[in-house]
N, C-alpha and C positions, 0 to 999 in steps of 0.2 A: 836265370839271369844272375849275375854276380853284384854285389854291392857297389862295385864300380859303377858297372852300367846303370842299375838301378837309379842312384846320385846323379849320374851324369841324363840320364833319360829323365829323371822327376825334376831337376834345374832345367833341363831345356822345354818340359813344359810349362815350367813356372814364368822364364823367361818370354816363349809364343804370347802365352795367354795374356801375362802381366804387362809388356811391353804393347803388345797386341794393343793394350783400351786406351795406353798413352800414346800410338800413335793414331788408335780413334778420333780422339777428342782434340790430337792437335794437332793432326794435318792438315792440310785445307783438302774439300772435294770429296772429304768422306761421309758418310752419311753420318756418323757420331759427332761431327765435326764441332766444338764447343758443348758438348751437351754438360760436362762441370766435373766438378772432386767427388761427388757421391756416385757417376759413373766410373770413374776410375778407384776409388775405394773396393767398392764391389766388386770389381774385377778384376784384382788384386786377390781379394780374398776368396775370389774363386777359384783363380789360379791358385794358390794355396792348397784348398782343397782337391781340386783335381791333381794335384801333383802328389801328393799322402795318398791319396786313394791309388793314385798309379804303384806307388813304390813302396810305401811305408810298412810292408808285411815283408819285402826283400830285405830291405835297409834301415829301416826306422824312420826315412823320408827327413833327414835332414837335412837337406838341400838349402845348408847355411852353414857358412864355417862356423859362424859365430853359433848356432848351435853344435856342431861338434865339436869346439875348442872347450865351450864352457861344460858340458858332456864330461868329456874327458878332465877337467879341472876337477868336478866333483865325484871321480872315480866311475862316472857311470857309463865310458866308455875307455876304451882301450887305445891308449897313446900310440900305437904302434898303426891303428889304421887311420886315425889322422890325417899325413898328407895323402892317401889315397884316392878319402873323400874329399878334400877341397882340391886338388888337383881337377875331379870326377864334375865337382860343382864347376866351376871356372871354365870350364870346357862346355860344359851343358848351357853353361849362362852365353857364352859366345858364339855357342851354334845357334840358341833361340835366337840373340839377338839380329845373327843376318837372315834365320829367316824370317823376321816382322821384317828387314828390311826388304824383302823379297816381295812378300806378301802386299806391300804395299808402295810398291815401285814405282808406278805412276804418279805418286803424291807428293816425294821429295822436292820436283820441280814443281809442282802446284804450291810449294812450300817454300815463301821467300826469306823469313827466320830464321838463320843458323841455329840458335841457339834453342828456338821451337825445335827442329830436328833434334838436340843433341838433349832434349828432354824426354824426349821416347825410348831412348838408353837407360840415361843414367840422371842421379838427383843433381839439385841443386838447389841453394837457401833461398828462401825470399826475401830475406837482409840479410847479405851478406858478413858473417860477425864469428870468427874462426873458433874462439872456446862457446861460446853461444850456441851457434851450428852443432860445433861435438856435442856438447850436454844434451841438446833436442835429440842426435843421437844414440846417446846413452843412454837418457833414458826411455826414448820408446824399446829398446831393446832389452833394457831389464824389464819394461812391462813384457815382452816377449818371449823369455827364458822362462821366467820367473810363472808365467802364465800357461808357458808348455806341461810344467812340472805339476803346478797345481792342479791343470784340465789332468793331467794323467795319472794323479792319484784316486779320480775318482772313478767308477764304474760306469758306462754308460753302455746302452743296448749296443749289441756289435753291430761296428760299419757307421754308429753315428760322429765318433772322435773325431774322425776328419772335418764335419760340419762345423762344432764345436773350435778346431782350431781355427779355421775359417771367419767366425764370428771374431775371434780372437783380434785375426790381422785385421778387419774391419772396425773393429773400436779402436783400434792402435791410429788406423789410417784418418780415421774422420776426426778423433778427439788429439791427436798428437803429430799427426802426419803433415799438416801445413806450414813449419816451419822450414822445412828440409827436406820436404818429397821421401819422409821415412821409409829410407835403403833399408836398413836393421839387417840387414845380410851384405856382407863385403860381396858376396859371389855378385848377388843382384847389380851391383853397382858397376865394379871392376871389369866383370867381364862384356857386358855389354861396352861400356867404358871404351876398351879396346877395341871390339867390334867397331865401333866409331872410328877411330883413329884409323883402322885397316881397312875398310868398306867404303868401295868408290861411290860414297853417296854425294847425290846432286846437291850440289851448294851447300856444303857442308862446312863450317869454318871451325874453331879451335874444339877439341876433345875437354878444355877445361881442367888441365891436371893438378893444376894447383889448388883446385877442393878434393881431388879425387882422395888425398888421404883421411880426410873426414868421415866418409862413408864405411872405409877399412876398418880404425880405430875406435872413431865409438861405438860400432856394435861390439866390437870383439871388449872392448873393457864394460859395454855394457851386459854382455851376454855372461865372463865370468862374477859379475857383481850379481847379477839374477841369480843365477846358480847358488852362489851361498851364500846370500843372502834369504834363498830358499833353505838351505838346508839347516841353517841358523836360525829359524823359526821355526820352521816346518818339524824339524827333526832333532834339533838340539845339537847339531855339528859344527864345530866352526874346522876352519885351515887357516895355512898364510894367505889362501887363497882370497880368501873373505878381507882378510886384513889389508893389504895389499889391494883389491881392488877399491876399499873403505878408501884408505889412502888418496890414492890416484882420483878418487870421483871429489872425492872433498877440494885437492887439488883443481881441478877441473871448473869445480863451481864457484872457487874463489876465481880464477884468473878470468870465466864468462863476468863475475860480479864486476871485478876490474875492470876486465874490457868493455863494459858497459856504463860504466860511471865516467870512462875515460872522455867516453863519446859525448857527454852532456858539457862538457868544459870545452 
């Protein structure tokens, strides 16, 4: 199997599985139907893990741009394959997504919500508040970078790593995840995203595009801020990378502080 494929086969499992529990829990007529955020946490992060267990010996199972961008930021991957793999994810992420739609076809008309349906895709805030939103994205994704590097500095029996990252996305999801439905991967968001917008689904109304760049951007500046911000501790390295995402998140958290004080007047 080639790295392409791998990427695009370990997204599109992440996508069945991961989409999969969101449309569990929120269609009507399924048997998961309501059962809550620690069903869909879990099933998340098992998607995760079955998706590294598929790939991660082909490709390193990054099945997130925002882990390849930040990869490659701190020299530990190779700029040149790049867009290969987010091309490979983006693709994978939009075949899972039609087929949960597929998978669960009967439901969309059981399902009078638009906006229910277009939650089994892709995120969206529970207060709506645009720097607020990014930073909830920011940083569950530097917890997410930042937490790939440190689980993989350490040793662990082989074949348990994947579990281990697993646990990973499940703390992220229960203790960080309720602001935003923590995307932390542009693929996760975008490509399903799409899938929405092209997929004759029943009573389907807006794709939402004007968050969709939220889910893009703060993982990708939170995933280079993990990164070295990792390797600034970890390892005694700094870049402009580190500097530059310093920057930009300081930025970030002033203009959420602002947009939040605005709202009180």
């Amino acid at each position: 199997m080639s790295t392409f494929l791998a990427e695009f086969f370990g997204t599109m499992v992440l996508i069945i599985l991961g989409g999969g529990v969101c449309a569990g829990v929120a269609l009507k007529k399924t048997g998961s139907n309501d059962s809550g955020w620690i069903v869909i946490t879990m099933g998340w992060a098992l998607a995760v893990t079955l998706a590294v267990y598929a790939v991660g010996s082909i490709s390193g199972a990054h099945i997130n741009p925002a882990v390849t961008l930040s990869l490659a930021a701190v020299g530990e991957f190779d700029w040149a394959q790049v867009p290969s793999y987010i091309l490979a994810q983006m693709l994978g992420a939009m075949v899972g997504a039609a087929i949960v739609w597929l998978h669960y076809l009967p439901h969309w008309k059981a399902t009078e919500d638009p906006g229910t349906k277009l939650g089994v895709f892709s995120t969206g805030p529970s207060i709506p508040s645009r720097w607020a939103n990014l930073l909830s994205e920011l940083i569950g994704t530097f917890i997410l970078i930042a937490g790939l590097l440190f689980i993989g500095a350490n040793k662990f029996t082989e074949g348990l790593n994947p579990l281990i990252v697993g646990a990973l996305i499940a703390a992220i999801g229960i203790s960080l995840g309720g602001t935003t439905g923590y995307a932390i991967n542009p693929a996760r968001d975008l490509g399903p995203r799409i899938a929405h917008a092209i997929l004759p689904i029943s009573g389907k109304g807006s794709s939402n595009w004007s968050y969709a760049p939220i889910p893009v951007v703060g993982p990708i500046l939170g995933g280079f801020l993990g990164a070295t911000v990792y390797q600034w501790l970890f390892l005694g390295q700094t870049s402009l990378w580190l500097w530059g995402s310093l920057a930009l998140t300081a930025g970030v958290i002033g203009l959420a502080i602002n947009e939040d004080s605005s709202t009180d007047k």
